[in-house]
N, CA and C of each residue as an Amber inpcrd file, in Angstrom:
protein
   555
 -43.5560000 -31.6320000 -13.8160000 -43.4460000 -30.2130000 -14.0000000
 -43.4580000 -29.9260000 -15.4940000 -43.7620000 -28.8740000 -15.8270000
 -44.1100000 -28.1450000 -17.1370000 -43.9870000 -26.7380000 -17.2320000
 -43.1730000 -26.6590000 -18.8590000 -42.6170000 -25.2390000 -18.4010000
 -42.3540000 -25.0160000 -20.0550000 -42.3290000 -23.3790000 -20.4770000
 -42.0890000 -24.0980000 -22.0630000 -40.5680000 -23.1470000 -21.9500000
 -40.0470000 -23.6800000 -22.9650000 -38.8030000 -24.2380000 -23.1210000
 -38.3440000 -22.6640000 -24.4170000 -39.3040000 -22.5820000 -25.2880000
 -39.2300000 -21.6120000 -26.6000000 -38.7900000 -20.2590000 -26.0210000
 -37.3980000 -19.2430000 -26.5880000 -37.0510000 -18.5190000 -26.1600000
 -35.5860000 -18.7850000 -25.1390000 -35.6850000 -19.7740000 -24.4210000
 -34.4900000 -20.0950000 -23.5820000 -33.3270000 -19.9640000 -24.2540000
 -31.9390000 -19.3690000 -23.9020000 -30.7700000 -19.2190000 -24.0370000
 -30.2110000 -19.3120000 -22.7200000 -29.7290000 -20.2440000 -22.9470000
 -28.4330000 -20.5750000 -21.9000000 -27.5770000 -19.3420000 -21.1340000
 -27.8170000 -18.7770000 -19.8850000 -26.6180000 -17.4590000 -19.1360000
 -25.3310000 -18.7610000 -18.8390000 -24.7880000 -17.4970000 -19.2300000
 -23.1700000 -17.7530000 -18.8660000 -22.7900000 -17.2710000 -17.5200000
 -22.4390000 -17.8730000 -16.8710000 -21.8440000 -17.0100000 -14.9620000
 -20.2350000 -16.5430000 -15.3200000 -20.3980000 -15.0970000 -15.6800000
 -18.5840000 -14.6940000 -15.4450000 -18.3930000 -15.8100000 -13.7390000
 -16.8980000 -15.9180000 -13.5470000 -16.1480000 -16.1380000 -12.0590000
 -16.3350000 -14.7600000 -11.8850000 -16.4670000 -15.1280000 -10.2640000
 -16.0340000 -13.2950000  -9.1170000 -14.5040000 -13.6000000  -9.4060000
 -14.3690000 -12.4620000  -9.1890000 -12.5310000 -12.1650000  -9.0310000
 -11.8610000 -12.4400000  -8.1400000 -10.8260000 -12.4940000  -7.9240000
  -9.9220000 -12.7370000  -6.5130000 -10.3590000 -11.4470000  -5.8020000
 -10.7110000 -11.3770000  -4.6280000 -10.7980000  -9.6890000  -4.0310000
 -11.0930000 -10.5600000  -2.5050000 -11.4090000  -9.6780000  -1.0740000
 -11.7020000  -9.6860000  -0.0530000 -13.2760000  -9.6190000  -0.0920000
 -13.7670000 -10.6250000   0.2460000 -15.1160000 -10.6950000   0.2520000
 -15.9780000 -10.1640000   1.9870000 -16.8260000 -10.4080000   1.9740000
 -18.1880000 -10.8280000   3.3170000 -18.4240000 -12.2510000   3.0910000
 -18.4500000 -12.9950000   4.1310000 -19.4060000 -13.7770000   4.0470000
 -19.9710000 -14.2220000   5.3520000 -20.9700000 -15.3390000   5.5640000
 -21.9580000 -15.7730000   6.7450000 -21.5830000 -17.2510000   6.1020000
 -21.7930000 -17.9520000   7.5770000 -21.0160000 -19.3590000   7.4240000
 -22.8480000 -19.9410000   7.5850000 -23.7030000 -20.4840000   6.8000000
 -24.6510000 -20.7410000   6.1500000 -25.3320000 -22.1750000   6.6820000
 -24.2420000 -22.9710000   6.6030000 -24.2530000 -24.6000000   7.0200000
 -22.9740000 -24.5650000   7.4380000 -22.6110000 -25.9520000   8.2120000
 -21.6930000 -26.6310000   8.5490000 -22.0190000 -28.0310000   9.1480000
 -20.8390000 -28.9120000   8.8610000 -21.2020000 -30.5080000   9.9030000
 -20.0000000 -30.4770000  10.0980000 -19.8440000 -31.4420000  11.5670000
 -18.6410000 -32.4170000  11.5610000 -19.2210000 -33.6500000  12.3730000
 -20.3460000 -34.0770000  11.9450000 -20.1980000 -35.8030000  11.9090000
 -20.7850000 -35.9600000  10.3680000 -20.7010000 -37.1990000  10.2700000
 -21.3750000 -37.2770000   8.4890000 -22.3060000 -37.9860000   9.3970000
 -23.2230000 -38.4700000   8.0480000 -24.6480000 -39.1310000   8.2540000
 -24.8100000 -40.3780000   9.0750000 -23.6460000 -41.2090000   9.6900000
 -23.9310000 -41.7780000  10.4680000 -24.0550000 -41.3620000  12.0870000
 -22.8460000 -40.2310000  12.4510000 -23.2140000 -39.3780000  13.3350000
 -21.6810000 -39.8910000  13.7800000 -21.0380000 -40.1630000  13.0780000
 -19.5720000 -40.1940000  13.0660000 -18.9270000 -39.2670000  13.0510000
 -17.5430000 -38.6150000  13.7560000 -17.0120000 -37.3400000  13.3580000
 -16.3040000 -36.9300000  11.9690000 -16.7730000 -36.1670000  11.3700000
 -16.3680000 -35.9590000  10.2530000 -14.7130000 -35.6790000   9.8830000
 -14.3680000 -36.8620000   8.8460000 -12.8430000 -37.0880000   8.9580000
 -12.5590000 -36.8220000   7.4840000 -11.1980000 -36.3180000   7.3620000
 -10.6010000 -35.4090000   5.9430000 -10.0530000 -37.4290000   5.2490000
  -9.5740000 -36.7450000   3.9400000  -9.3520000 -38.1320000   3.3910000
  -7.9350000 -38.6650000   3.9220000  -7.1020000 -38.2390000   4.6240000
  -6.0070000 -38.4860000   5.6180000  -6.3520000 -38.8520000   6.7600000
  -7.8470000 -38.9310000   7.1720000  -8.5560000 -39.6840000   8.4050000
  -8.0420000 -38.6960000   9.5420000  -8.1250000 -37.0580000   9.4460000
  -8.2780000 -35.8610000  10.6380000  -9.3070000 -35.7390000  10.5560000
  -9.8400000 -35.1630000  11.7370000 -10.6020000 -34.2370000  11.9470000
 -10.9920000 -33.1480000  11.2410000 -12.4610000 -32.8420000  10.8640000
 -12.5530000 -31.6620000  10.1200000 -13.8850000 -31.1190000  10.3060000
 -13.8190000 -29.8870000  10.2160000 -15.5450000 -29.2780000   9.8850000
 -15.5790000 -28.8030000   8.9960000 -16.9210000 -28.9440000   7.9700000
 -17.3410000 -28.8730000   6.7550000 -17.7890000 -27.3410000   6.5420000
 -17.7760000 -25.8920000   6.0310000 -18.7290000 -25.0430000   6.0810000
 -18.9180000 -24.5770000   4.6510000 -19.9840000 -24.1400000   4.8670000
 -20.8860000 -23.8210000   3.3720000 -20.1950000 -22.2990000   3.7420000
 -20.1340000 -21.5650000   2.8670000 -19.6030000 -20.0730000   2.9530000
 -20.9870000 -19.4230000   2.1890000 -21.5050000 -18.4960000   2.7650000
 -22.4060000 -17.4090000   1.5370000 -21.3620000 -16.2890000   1.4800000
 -20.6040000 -16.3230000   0.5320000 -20.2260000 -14.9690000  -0.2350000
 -21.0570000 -14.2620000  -0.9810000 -21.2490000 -12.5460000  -0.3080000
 -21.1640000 -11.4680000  -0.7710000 -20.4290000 -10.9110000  -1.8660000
 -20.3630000 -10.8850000  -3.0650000 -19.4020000 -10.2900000  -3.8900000
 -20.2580000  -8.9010000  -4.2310000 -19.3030000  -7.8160000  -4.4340000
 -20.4200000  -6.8950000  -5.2600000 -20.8910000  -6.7570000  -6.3450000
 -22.0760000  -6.4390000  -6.7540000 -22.6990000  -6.1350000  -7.9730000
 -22.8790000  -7.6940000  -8.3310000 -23.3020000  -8.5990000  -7.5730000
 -24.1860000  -9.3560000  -7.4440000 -25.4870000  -9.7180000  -6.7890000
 -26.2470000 -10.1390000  -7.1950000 -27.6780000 -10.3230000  -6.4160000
 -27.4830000 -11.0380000  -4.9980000 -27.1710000 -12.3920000  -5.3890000
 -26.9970000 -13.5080000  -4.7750000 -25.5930000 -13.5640000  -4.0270000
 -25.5100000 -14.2350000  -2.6630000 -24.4360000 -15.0310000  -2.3780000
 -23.7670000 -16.1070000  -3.4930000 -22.5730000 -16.1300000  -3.1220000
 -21.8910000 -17.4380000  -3.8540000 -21.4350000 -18.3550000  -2.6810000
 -22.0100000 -19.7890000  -3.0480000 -21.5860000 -20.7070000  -2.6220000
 -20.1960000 -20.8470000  -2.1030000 -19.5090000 -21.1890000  -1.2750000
 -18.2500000 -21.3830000  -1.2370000 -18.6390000 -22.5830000  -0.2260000
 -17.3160000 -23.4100000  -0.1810000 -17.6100000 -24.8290000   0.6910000
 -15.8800000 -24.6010000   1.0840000 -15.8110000 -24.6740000   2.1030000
 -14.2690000 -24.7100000   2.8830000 -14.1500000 -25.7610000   4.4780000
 -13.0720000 -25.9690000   4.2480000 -13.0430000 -27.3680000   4.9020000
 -11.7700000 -26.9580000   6.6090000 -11.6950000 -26.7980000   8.0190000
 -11.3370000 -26.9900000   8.6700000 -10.8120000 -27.8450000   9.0330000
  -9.4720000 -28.2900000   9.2420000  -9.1220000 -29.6040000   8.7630000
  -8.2470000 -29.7620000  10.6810000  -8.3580000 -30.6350000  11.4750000
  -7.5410000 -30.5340000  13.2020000  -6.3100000 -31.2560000  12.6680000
  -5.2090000 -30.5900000  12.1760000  -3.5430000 -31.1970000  12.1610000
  -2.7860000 -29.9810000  11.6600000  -1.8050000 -29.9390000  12.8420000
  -0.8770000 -29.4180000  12.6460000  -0.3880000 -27.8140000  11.7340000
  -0.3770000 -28.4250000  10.5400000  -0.0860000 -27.6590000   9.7320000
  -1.2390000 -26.6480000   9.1600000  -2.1550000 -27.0410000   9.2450000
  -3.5220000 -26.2830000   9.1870000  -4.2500000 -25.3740000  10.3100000
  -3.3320000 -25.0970000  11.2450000  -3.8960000 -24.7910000  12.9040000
  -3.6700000 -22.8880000  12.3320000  -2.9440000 -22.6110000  11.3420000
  -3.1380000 -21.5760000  10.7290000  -4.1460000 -20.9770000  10.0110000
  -5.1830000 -21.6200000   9.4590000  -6.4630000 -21.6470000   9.2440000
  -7.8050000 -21.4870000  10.1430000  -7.6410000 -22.4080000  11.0870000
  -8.6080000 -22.3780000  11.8110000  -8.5780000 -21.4520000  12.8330000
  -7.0740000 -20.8160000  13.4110000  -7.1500000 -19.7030000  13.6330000
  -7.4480000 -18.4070000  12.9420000  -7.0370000 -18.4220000  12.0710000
  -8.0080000 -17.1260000  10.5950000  -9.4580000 -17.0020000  10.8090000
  -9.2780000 -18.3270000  10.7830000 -11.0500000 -18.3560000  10.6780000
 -12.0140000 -17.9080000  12.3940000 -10.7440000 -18.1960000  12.8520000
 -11.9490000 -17.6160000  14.2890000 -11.5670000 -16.7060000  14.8120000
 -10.5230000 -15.5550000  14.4250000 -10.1830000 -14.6840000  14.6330000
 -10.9330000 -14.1690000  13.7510000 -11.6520000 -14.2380000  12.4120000
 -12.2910000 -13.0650000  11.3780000 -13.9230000 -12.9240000  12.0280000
 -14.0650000 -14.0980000  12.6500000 -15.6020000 -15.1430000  12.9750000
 -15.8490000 -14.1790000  14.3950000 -14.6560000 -13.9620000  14.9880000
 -14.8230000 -13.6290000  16.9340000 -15.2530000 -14.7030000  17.5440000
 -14.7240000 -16.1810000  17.0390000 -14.4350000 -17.0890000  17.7890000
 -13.3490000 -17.4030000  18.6280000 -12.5980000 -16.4010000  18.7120000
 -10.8440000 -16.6450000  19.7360000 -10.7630000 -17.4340000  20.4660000
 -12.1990000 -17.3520000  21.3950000 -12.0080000 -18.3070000  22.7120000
 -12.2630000 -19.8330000  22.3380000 -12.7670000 -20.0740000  21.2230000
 -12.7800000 -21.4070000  21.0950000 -11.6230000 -21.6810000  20.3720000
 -10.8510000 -21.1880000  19.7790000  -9.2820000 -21.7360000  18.9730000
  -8.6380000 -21.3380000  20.3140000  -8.4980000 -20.6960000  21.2590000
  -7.4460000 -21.1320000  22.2450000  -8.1570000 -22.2000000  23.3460000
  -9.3210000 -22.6340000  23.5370000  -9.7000000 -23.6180000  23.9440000
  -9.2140000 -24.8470000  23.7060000  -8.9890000 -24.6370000  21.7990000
  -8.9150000 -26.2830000  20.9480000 -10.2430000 -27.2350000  20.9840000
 -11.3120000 -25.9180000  20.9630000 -12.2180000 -27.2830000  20.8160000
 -13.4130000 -25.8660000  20.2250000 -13.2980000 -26.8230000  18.9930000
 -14.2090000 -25.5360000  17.8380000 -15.6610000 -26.9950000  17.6100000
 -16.4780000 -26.4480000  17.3040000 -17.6140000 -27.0890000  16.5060000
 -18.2410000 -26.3070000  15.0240000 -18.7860000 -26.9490000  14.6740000
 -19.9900000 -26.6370000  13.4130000 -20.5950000 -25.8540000  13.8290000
 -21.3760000 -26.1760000  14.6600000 -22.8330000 -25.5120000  15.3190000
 -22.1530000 -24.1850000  16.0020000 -20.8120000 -24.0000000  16.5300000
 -20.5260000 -22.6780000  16.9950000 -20.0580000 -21.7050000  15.7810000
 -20.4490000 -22.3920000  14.8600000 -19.4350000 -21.6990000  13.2230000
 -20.8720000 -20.6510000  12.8140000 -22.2260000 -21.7480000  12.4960000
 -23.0770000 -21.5530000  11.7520000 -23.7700000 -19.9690000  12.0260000
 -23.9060000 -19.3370000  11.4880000 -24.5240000 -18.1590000  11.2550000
 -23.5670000 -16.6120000  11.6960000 -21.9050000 -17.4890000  11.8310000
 -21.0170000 -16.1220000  12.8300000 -20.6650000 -15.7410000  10.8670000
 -20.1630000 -14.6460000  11.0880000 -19.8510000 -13.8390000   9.8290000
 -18.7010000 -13.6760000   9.4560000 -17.7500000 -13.0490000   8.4930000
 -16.5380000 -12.0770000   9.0520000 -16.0430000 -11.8180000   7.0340000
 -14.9340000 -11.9170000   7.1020000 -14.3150000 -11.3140000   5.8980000
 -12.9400000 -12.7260000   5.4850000 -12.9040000 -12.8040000   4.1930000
 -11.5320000 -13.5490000   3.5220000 -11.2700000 -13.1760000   2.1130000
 -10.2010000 -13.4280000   2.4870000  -9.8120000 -13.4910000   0.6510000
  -9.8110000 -14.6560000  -0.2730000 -10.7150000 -14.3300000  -1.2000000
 -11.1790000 -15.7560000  -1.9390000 -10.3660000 -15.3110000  -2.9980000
 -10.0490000 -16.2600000  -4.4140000  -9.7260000 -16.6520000  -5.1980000
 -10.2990000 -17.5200000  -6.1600000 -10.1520000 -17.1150000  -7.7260000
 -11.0040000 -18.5960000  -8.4200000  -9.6450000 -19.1530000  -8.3970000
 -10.7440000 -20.7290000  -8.0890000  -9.4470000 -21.8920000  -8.5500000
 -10.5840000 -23.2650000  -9.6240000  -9.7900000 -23.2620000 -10.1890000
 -10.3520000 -24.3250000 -11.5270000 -10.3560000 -25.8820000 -10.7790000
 -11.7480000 -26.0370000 -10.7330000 -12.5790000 -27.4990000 -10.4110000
 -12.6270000 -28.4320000 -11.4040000 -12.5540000 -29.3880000 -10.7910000
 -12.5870000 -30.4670000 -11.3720000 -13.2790000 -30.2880000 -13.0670000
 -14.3760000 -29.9650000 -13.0170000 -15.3810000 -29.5460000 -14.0330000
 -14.8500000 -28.9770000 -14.7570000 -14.0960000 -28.5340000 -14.6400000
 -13.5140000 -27.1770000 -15.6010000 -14.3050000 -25.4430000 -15.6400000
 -14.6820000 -25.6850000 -14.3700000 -15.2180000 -24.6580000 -14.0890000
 -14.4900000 -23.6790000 -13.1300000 -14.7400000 -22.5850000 -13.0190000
 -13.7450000 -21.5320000 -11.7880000 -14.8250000 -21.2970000 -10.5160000
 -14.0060000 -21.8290000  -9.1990000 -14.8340000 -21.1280000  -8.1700000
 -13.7460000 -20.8550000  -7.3620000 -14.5680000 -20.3490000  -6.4710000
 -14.2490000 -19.1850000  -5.4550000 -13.6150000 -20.5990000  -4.9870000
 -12.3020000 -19.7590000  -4.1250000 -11.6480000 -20.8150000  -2.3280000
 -11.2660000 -19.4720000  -1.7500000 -11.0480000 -20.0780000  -0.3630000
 -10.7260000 -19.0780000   0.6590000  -9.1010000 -18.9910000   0.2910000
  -8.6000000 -18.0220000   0.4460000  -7.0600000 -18.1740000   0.2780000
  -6.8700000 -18.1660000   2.0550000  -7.0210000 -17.0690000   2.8230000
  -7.1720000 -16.9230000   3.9230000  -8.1890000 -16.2050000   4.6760000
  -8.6560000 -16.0040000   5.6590000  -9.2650000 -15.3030000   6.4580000
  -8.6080000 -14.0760000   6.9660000  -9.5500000 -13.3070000   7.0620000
  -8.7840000 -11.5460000   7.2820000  -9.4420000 -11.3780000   8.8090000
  -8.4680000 -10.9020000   9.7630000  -8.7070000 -10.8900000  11.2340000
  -9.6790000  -9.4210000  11.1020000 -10.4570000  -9.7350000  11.9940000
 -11.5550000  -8.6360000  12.8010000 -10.8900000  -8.2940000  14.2120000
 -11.3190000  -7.0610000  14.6650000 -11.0270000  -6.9800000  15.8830000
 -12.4690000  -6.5100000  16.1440000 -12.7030000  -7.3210000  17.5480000
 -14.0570000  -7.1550000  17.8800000 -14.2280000  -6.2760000  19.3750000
 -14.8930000  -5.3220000  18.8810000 -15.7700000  -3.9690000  20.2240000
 -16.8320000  -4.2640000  20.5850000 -17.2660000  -3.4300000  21.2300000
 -18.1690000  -3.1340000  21.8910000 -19.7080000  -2.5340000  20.4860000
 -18.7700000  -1.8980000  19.8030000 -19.5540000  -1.0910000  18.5970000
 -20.0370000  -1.9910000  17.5350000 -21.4230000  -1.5760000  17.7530000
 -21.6650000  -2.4550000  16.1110000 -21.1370000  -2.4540000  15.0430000
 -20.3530000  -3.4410000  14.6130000 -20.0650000  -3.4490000  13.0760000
 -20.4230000  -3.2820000  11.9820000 -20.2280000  -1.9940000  11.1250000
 -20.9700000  -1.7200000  10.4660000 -20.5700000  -2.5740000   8.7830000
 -22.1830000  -3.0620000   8.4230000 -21.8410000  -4.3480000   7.4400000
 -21.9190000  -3.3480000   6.2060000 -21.2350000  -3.9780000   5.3540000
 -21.0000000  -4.0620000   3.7160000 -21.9160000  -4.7650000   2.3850000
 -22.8950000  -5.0790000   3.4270000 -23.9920000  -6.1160000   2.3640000
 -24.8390000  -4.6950000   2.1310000 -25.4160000  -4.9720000   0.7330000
 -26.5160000  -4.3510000  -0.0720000 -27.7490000  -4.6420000   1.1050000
 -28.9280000  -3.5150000   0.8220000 -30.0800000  -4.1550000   1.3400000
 -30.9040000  -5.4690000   0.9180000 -30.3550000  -5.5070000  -0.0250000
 -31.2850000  -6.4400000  -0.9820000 -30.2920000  -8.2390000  -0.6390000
 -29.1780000  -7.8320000  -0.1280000 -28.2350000  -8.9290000   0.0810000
 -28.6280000  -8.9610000   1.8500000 -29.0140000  -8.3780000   2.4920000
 -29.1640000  -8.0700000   4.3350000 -30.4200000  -8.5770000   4.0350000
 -31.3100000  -8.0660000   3.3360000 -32.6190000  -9.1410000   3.3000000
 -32.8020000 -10.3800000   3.1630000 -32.0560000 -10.8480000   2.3710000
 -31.7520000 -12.3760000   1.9760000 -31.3060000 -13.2210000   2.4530000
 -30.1710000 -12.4000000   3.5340000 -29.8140000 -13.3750000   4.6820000
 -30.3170000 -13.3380000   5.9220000 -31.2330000 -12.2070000   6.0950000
 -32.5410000 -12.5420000   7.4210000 -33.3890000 -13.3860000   6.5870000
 -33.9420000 -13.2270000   5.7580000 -34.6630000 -14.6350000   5.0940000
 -34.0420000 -16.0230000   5.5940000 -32.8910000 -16.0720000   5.2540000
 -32.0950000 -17.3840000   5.5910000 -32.1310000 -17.8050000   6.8740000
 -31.8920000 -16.6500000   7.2910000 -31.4370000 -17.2160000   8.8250000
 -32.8690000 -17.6040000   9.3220000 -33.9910000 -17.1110000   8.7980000
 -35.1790000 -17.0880000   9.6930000 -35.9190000 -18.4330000   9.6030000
 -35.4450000 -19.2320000   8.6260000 -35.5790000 -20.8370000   7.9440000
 -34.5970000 -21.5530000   8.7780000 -33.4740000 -21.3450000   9.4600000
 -33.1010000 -22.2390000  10.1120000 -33.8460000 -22.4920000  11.0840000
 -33.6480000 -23.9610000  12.0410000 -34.0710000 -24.3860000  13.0460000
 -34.0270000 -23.7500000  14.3550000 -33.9860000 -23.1970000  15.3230000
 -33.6700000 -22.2500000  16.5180000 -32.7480000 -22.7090000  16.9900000
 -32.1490000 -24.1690000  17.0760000 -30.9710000 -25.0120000  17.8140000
 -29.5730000 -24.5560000  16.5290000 -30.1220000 -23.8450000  15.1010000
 -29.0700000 -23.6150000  14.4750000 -28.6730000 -22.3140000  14.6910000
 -30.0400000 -21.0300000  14.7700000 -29.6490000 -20.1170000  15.3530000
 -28.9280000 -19.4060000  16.0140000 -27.9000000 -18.5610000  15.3290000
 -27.0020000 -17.4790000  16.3880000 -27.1750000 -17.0650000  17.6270000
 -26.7690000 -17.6530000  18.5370000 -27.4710000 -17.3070000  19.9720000
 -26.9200000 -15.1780000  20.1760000 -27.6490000 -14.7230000  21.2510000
 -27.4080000 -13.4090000  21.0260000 -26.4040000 -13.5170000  22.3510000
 -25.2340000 -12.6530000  22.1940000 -24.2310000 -12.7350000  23.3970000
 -24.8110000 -11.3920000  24.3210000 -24.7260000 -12.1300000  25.8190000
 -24.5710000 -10.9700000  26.5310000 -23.5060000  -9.9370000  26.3770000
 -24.0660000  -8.7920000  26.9710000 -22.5410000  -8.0230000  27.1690000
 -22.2530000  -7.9590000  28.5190000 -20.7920000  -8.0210000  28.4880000
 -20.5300000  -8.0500000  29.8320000 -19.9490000  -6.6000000  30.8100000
 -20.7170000  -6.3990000  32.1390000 -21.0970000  -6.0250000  32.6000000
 -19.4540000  -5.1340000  33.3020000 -19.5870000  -3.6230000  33.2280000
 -17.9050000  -3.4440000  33.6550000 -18.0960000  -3.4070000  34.7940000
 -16.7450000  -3.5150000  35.6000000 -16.2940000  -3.7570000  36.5560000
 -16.6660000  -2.2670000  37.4570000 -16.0750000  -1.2010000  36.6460000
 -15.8420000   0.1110000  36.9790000 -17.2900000   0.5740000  36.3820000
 -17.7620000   2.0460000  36.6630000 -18.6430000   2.6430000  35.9850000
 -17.9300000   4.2760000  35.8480000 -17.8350000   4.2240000  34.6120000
 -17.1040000   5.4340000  34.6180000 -17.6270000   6.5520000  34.5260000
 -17.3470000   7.8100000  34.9140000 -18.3730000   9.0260000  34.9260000
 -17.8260000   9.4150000  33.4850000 -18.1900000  10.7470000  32.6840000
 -17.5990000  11.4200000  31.7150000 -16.8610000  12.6410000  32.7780000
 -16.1450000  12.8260000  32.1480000 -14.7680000  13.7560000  32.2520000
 -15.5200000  15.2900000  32.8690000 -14.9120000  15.6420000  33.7480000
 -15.5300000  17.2140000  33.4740000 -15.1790000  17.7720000  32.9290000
 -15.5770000  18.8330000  31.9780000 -14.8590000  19.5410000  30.4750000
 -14.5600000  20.8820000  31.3140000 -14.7060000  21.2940000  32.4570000
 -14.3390000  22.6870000  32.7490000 -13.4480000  22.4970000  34.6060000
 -13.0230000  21.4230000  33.9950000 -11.4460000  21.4850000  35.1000000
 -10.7550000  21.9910000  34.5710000  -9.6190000  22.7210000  35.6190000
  -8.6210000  23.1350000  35.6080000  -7.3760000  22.0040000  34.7280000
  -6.8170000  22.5630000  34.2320000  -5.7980000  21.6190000  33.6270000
  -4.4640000  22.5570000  34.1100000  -3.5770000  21.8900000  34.7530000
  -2.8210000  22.8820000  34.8000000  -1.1160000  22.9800000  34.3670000
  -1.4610000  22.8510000  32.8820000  -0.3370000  23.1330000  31.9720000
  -0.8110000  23.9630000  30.6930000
């Protein structure tokens, strides 16, 4: 490759701030490359996810990498996380995957925390609960940020793909109200 070099100055990346972000869970694993289940350095259980954070008055997502860890003391997390996600039924199941993570969305509160590098990035402090309707949720991404992640998504494989949920079907069918009954009080 070839490229000329004359003119280049080095950008500086301010850190995002601590605030409540968006994000879309991008990637995830939990086996590593042998096809082993992916285990924390205490030898638990864990799933790996790439985070795309939304910050505002940025172009781009930010990377975030956050780790699901199966013990105990962490069962506070992974419920955050699938309560913000509208995964419920799989944290009261106890049996979450990667592949049910990849492309669900929701909201947390990140924080910079100083890396190894000496650099500042984003971590999740916690996950912020959603309550999930019937009604579309109306998103917080820029157009130019909603474009970028149908781009994304449209590069994954179809087996990584967000499957689309039915809705389920009511029991009752309700009429609307008649507005010119008697009420009688």
């Amino acid at each position: 490759m070839q490229f000329n070099s004359d003119g280049y100055e080095p950008r500086e990346f301010a850190a995002a701030p601590a605030g409540d972000y968006d994000f879309t869970v991008a990637s995830g694993d939990d086996f590593d490359v042998n096809g082993n289940p992916l285990m924390s350095k205490k030898g638990n259980e864990m799933i790996s996810l790439e985070l795309a954070v939304f910050v505002p008055g940025r172009d781009n997502p930010i990377k975030v990498y956050d780790y699901l860890v199966s013990v105990d003391a962490a069962l506070w997390k992974i419920d955050g996380f699938c309560k913000a996600t509208g995964l419920n039924k799989a944290f009261l199941a106890g049996d979450l995957t990667a592949q049910m993570c990849i492309g669900k969305a929701g909201q947390a509160h990140f924080e910079p925390e100083l890396g190894q590098d000496g650099k500042n990035y984003l971590k999740v402090k916690y996950y912020i609960e959603r309550v999930f309707t019937e009604q579309p949720v109306k998103s917080n991404l820029t157009p130019a940020q909603t474009a970028k992640l149908k781009a994304a998504e449209a590069k994954l494989p179809n087996k990584m793909k967000p499957k689309p949920t039915a809705k389920p079907k009511p029991e009752l069918e309700l009429q609307p109200a008649d507005l010119n009954d008697d009420i009688p009080f």
